[in-house]
One Martini backbone bead per residue (centre of mass of N, CA, C, O) as a GRO file, in nm:
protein
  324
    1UNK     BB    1   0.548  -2.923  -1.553
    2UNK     BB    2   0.751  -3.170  -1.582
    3UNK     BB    3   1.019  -2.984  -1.526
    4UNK     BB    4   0.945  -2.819  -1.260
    5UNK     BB    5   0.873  -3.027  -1.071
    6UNK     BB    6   1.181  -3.179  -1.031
    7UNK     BB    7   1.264  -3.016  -0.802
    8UNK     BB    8   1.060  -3.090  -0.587
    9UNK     BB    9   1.141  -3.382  -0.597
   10UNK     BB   10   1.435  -3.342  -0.472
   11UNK     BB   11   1.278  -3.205  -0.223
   12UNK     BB   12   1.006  -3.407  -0.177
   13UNK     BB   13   0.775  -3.401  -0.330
   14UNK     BB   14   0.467  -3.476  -0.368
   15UNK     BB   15   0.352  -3.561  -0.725
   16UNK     BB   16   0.042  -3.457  -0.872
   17UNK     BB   17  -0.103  -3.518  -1.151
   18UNK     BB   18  -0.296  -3.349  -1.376
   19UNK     BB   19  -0.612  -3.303  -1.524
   20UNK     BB   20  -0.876  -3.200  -1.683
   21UNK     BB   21  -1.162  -3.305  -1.558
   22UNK     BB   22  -1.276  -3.130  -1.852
   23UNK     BB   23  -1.307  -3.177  -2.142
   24UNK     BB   24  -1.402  -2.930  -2.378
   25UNK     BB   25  -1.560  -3.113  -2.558
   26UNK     BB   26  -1.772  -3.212  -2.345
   27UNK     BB   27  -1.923  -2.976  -2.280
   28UNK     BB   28  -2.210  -2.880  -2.247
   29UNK     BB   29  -2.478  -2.718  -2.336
   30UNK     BB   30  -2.487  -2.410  -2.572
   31UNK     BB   31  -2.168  -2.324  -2.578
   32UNK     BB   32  -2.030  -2.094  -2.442
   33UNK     BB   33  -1.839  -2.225  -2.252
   34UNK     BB   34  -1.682  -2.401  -2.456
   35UNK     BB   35  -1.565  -2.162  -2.613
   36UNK     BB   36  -1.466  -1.976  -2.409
   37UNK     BB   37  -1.278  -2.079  -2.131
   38UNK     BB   38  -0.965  -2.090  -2.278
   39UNK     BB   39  -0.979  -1.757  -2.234
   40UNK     BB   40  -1.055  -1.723  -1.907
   41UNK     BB   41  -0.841  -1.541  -1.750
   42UNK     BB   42  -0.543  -1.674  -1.701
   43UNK     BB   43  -0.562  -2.018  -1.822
   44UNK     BB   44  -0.846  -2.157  -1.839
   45UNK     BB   45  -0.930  -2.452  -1.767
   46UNK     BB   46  -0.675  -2.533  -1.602
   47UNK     BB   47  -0.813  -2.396  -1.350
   48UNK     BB   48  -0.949  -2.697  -1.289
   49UNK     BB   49  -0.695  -2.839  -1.147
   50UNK     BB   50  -0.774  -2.742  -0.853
   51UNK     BB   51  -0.947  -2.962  -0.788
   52UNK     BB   52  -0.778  -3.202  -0.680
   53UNK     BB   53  -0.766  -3.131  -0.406
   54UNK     BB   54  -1.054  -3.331  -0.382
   55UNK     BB   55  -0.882  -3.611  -0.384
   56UNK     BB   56  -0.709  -3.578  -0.132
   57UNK     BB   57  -0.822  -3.805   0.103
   58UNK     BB   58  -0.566  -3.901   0.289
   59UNK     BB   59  -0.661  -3.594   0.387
   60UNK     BB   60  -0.869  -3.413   0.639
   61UNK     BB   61  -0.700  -3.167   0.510
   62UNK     BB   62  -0.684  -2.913   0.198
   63UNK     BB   63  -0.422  -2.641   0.067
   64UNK     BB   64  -0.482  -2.426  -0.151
   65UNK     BB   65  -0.161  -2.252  -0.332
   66UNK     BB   66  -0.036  -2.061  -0.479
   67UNK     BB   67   0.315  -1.986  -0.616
   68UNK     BB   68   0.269  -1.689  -0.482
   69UNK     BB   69   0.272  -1.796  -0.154
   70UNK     BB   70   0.351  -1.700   0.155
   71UNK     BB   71   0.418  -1.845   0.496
   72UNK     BB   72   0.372  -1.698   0.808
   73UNK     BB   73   0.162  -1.884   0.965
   74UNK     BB   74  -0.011  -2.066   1.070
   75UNK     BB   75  -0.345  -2.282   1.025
   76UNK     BB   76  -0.468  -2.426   1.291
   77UNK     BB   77  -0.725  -2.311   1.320
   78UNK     BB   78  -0.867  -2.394   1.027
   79UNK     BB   79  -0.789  -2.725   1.157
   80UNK     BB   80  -0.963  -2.719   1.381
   81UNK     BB   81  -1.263  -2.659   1.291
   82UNK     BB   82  -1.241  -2.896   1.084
   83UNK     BB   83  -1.164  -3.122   1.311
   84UNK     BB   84  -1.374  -3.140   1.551
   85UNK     BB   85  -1.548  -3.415   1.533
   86UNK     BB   86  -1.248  -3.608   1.522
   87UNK     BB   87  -1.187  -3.465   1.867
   88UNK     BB   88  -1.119  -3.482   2.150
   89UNK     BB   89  -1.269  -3.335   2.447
   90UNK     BB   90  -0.958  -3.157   2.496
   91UNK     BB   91  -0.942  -3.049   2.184
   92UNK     BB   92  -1.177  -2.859   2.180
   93UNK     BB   93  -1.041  -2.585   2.250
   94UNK     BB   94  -0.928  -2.520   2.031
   95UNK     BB   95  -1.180  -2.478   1.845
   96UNK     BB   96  -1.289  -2.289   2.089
   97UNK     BB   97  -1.114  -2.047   2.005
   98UNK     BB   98  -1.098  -2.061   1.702
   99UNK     BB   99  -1.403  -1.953   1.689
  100UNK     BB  100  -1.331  -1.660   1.857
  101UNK     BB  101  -1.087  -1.525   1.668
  102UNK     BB  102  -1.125  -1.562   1.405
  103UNK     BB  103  -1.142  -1.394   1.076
  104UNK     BB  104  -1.496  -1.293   1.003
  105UNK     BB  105  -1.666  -1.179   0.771
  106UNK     BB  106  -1.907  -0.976   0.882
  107UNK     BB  107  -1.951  -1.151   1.142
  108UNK     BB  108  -2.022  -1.445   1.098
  109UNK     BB  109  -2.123  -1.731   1.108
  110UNK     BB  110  -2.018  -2.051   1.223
  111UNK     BB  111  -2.060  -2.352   1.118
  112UNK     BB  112  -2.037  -2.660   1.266
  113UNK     BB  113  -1.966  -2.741   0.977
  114UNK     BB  114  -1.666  -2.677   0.777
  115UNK     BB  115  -1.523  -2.720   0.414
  116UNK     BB  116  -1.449  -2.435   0.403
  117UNK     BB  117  -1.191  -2.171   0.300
  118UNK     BB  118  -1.188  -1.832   0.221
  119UNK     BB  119  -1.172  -1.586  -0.036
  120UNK     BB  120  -1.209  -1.257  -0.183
  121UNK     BB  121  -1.242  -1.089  -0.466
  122UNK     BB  122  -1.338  -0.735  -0.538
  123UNK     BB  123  -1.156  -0.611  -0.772
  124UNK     BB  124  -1.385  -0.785  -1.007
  125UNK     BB  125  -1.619  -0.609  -0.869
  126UNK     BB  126  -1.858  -0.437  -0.815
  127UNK     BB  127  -1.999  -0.358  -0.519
  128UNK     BB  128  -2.324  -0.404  -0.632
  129UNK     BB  129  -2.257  -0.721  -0.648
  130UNK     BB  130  -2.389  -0.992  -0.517
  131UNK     BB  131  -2.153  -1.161  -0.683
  132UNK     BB  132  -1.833  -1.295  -0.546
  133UNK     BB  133  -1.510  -1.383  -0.606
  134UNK     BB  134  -1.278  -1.624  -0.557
  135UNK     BB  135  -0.961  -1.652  -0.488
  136UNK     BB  136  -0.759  -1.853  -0.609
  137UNK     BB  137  -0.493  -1.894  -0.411
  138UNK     BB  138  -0.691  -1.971  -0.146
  139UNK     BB  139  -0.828  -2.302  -0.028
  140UNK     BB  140  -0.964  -2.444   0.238
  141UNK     BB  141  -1.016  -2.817   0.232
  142UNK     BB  142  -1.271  -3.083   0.211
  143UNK     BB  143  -1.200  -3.378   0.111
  144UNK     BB  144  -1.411  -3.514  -0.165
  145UNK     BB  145  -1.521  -3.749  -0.400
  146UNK     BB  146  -1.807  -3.601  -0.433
  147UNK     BB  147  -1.754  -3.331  -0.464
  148UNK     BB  148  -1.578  -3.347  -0.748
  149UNK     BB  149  -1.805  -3.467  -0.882
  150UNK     BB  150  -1.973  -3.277  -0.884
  151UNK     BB  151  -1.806  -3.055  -1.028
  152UNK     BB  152  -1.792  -3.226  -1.318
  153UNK     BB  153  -2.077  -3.222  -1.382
  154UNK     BB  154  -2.100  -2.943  -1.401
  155UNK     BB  155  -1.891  -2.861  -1.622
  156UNK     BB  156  -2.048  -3.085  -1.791
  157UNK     BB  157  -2.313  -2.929  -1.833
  158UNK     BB  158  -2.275  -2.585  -1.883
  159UNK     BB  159  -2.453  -2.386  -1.657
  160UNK     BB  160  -2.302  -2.078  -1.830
  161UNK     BB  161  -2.390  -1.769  -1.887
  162UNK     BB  162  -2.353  -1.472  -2.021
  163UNK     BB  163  -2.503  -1.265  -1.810
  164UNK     BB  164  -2.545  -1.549  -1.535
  165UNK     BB  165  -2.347  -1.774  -1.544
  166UNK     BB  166  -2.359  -1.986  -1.295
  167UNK     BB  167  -2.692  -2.088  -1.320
  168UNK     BB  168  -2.796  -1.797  -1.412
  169UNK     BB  169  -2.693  -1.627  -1.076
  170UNK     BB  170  -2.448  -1.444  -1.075
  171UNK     BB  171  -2.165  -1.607  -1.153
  172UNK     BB  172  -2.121  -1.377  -1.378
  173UNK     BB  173  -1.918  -1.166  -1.530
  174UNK     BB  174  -1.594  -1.225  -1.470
  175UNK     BB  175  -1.290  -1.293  -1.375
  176UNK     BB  176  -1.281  -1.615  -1.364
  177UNK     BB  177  -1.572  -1.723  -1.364
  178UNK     BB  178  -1.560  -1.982  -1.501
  179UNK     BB  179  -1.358  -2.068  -1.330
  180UNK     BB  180  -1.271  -2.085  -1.009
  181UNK     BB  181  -1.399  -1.809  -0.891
  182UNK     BB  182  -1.689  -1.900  -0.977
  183UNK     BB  183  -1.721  -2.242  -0.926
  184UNK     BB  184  -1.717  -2.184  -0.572
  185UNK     BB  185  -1.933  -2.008  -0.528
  186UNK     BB  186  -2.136  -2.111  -0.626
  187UNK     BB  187  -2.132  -2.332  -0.464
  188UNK     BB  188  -2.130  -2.247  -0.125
  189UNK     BB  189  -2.376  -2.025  -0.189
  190UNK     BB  190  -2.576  -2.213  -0.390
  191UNK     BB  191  -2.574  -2.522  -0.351
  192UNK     BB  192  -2.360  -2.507  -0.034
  193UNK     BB  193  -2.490  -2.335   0.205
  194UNK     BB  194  -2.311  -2.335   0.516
  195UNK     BB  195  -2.032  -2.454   0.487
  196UNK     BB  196  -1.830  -2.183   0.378
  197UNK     BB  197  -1.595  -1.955   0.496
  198UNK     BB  198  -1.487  -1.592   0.462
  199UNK     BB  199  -1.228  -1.479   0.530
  200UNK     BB  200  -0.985  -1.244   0.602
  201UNK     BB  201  -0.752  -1.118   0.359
  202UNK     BB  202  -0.589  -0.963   0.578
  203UNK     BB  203  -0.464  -1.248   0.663
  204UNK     BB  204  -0.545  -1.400   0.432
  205UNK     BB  205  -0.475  -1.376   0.122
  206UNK     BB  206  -0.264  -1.135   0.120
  207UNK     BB  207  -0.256  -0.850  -0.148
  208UNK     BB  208  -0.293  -0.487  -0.069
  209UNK     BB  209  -0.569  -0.382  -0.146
  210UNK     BB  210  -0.803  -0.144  -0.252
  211UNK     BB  211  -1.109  -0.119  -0.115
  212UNK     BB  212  -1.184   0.095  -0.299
  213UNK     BB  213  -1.232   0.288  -0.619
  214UNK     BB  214  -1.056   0.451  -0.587
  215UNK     BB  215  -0.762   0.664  -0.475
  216UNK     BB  216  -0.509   0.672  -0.342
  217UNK     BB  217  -0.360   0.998  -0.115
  218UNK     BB  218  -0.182   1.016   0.104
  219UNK     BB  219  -0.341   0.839   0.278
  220UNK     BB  220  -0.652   0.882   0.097
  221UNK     BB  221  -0.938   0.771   0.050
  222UNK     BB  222  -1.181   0.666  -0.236
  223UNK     BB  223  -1.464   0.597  -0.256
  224UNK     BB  224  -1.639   0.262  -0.276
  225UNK     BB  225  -1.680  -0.034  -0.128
  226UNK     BB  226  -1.602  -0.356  -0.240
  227UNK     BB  227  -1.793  -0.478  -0.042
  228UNK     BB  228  -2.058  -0.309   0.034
  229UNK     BB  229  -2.007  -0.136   0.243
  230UNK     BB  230  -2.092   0.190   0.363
  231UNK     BB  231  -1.866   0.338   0.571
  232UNK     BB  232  -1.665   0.097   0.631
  233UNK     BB  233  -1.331  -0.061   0.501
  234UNK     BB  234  -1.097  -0.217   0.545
  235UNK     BB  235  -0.723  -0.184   0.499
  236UNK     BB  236  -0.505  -0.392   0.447
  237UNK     BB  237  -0.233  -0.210   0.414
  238UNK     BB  238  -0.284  -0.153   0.739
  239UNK     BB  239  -0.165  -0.399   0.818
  240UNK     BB  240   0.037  -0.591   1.032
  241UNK     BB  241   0.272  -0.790   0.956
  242UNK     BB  242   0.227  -1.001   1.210
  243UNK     BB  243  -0.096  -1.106   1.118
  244UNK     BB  244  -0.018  -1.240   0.889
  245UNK     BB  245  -0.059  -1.594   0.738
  246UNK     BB  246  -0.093  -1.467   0.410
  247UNK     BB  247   0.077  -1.440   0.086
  248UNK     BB  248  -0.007  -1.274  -0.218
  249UNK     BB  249   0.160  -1.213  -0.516
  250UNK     BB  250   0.017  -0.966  -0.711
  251UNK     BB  251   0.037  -0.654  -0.679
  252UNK     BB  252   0.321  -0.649  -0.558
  253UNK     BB  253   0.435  -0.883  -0.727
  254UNK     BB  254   0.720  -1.077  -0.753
  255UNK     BB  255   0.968  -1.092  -0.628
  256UNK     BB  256   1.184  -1.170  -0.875
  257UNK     BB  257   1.157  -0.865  -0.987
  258UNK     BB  258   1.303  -0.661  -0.827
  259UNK     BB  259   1.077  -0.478  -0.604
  260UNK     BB  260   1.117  -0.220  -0.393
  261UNK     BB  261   0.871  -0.052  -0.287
  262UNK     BB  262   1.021   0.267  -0.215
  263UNK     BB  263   0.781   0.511  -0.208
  264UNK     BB  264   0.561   0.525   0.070
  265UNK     BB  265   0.306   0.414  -0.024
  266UNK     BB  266   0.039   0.212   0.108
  267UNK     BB  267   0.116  -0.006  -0.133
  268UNK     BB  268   0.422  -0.027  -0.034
  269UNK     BB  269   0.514  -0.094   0.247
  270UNK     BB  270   0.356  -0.379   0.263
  271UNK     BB  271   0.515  -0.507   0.021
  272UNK     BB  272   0.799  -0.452   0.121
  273UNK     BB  273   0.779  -0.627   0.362
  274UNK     BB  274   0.670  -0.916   0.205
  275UNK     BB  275   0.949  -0.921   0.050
  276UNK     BB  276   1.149  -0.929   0.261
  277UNK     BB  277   1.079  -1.188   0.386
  278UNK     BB  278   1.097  -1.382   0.110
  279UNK     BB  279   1.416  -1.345   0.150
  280UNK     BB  280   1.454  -1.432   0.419
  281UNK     BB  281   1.365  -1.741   0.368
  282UNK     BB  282   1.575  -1.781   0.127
  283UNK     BB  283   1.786  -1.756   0.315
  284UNK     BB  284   1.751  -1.936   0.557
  285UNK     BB  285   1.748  -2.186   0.368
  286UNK     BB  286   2.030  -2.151   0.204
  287UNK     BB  287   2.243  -2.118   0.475
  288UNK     BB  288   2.108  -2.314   0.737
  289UNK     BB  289   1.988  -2.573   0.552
  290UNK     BB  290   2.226  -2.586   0.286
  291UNK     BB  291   2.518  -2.456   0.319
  292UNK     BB  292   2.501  -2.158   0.208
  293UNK     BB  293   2.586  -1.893   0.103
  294UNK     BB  294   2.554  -1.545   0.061
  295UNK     BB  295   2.428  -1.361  -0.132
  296UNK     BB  296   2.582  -1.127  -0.397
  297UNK     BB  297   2.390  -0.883  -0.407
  298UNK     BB  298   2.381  -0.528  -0.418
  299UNK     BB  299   2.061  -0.459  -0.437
  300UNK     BB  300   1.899  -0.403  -0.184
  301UNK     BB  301   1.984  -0.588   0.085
  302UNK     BB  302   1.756  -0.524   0.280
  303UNK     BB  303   1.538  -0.681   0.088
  304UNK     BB  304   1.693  -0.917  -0.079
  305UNK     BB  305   1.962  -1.051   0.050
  306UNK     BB  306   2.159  -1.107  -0.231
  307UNK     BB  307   1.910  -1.170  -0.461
  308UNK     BB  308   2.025  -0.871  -0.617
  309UNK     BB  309   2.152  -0.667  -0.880
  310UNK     BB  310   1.889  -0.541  -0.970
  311UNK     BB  311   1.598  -0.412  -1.135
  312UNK     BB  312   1.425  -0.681  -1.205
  313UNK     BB  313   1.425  -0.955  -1.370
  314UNK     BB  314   1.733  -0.972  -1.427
  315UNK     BB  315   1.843  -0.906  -1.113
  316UNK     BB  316   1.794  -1.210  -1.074
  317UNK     BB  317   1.891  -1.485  -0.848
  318UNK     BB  318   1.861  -1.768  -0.865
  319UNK     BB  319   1.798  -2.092  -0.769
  320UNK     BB  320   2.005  -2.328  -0.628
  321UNK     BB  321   1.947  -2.669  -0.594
  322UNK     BB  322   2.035  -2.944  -0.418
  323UNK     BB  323   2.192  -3.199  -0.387
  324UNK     BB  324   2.048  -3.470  -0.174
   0.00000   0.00000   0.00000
């Protein structure tokens, strides 16, 4: 990790190192969590490394990120409404405006302090299933070391059940239960109800999900809703591009892999879409910003922006950052 970060250091990043919150030794509980957790997931308990962000106090909310994220337009609502209670009686309205506009999952009320907001995976869990993991890639929260340590608690108490997850309360067991997507939800669902709201996925940490069980054919869906709605759910991938705040390359997989998504489905369209976006944003930055050439990459220029050379990985030109 620190080798890759010293890139953003020379680009002024402040870094901060993080560790395990809770060494795999001392989970206590039955030993099963203590066992599994690190091939859990993606990561393994590393995975628990994002709670750090509750511990940068000096700021009063933050927003963590997977490194697969583009940010496509501010996140003001989410700051406005989160910063409520801080803001003189005129700044009150802006807070008011975004708590009218805000896309909350299914038409939920905003409780009047909110601590967090998050997005949900339903592809991790069939409809269903009462307990839905929280999306790792996007968290906004207000940092409090008070909240961090309940975390550590938590983990290090270890009471995660083969059957019934965290709590034995049915956060569990899916993709990424032990670790963040499961510890977030037990908190907020189970521990501490009506502090934090689930925003729209198709507009924050978007990923162009298939919303159904079954097969898309044609831009005809199939199979039932993936959030448990009886008969209709949005499509994400029919979001209008400029709509989107956050998109997170999980299903259409990385830019940097040089995959132009030109098949015409709709679950490529929009991936087409925000693939060509993170090219134009790296074109921006680099031609603008740097004062560097044009890519020289001549593969599918309109969307790559000279910046592949040919289909895949081996195909892209990394990118090389300046002494500044």
């Amino acid at each position: 990790a620190k080798s890759c970060s010293s890139i953003l250091q020379e680009l002024n990043y402040v870094i901060i190192e993080g560790v395990d919150p809770v060494s795999v030794q001392d989970i206590q509980g039955d030993g099963f969590l203590r066992e599994k957790v690190v091939k859990n997931g993606c990561c393994g308990e590393k995975e628990f490394i994002k709670l750090h962000a509750y511990t940068i106090v000096q700021h009063p909310v933050v927003v963590h990120l997977d490194l697969d994220v583009l940010v496509l337009q501010p996140l003001d609502d989410l700051f406005d409404i989160m910063l409520e209670e801080e803001k003189e009686e005129e700044e009150d309205d802006a807070a008011e405006e975004a708590r009218k506009k805000l896309p909350v999952m299914f038409q939920a009320s905003i409780p009047d302090k909110v601590d967090a907001f998050f997005t949900r995976d339903y592809n991790m869990v069939m409809p269903h299933s009462k307990r839905k993991p929280v999306q790792g890639g996007f968290l906004a929260l207000r940092p409090s070391m008070e909240t961090y340590n309940e975390f550590v608690n938590i983990i290090r108490t270890g009471h995660y059940t083969k059957g019934g997850g965290w709590g034995d309360l049915g956060f569990g067991p899916f993709y990424g239960s032990m670790t963040f997507q499961g510890i977030i939800p037990y908190y907020y669902d189970a521990l501490h109800p009506n502090t934090a709201v689930e925003v729209s996925r198709c507009i924050y940490n978007q990923m162009c999900d298939n919303p159904r069980t079954g097969r898309t054919v044609n831009d005809i869906v199939s199979g039932d809703c993936r959030t448990g709605e009886k008969d209709t759910c949005e499509d994400c991938r029919e979001r209008p591009m400029e709509d989107v705040k956050t998109a997170h390359f999980t299903l259409c997989q990385k830019p940097w892999e040089c995959l132009p998504h030109d098949g015409g489905r709709i679950q490529e369209r929009l991936c087409k879409q925000l693939i060509t976006e993170w090219f134009r944003v790296r074109k921006d930055l680099e031609v603008n910003t740097w004062n560097k050439e044009e890519g020289v990459g001549m593969f599918k220029k309109d969307i790559f922006h000279g910046y592949c050379t040919s289909h895949g990985k081996k195909g892209y030109i990394p990118m090389e950052v300046p002494r500044l």
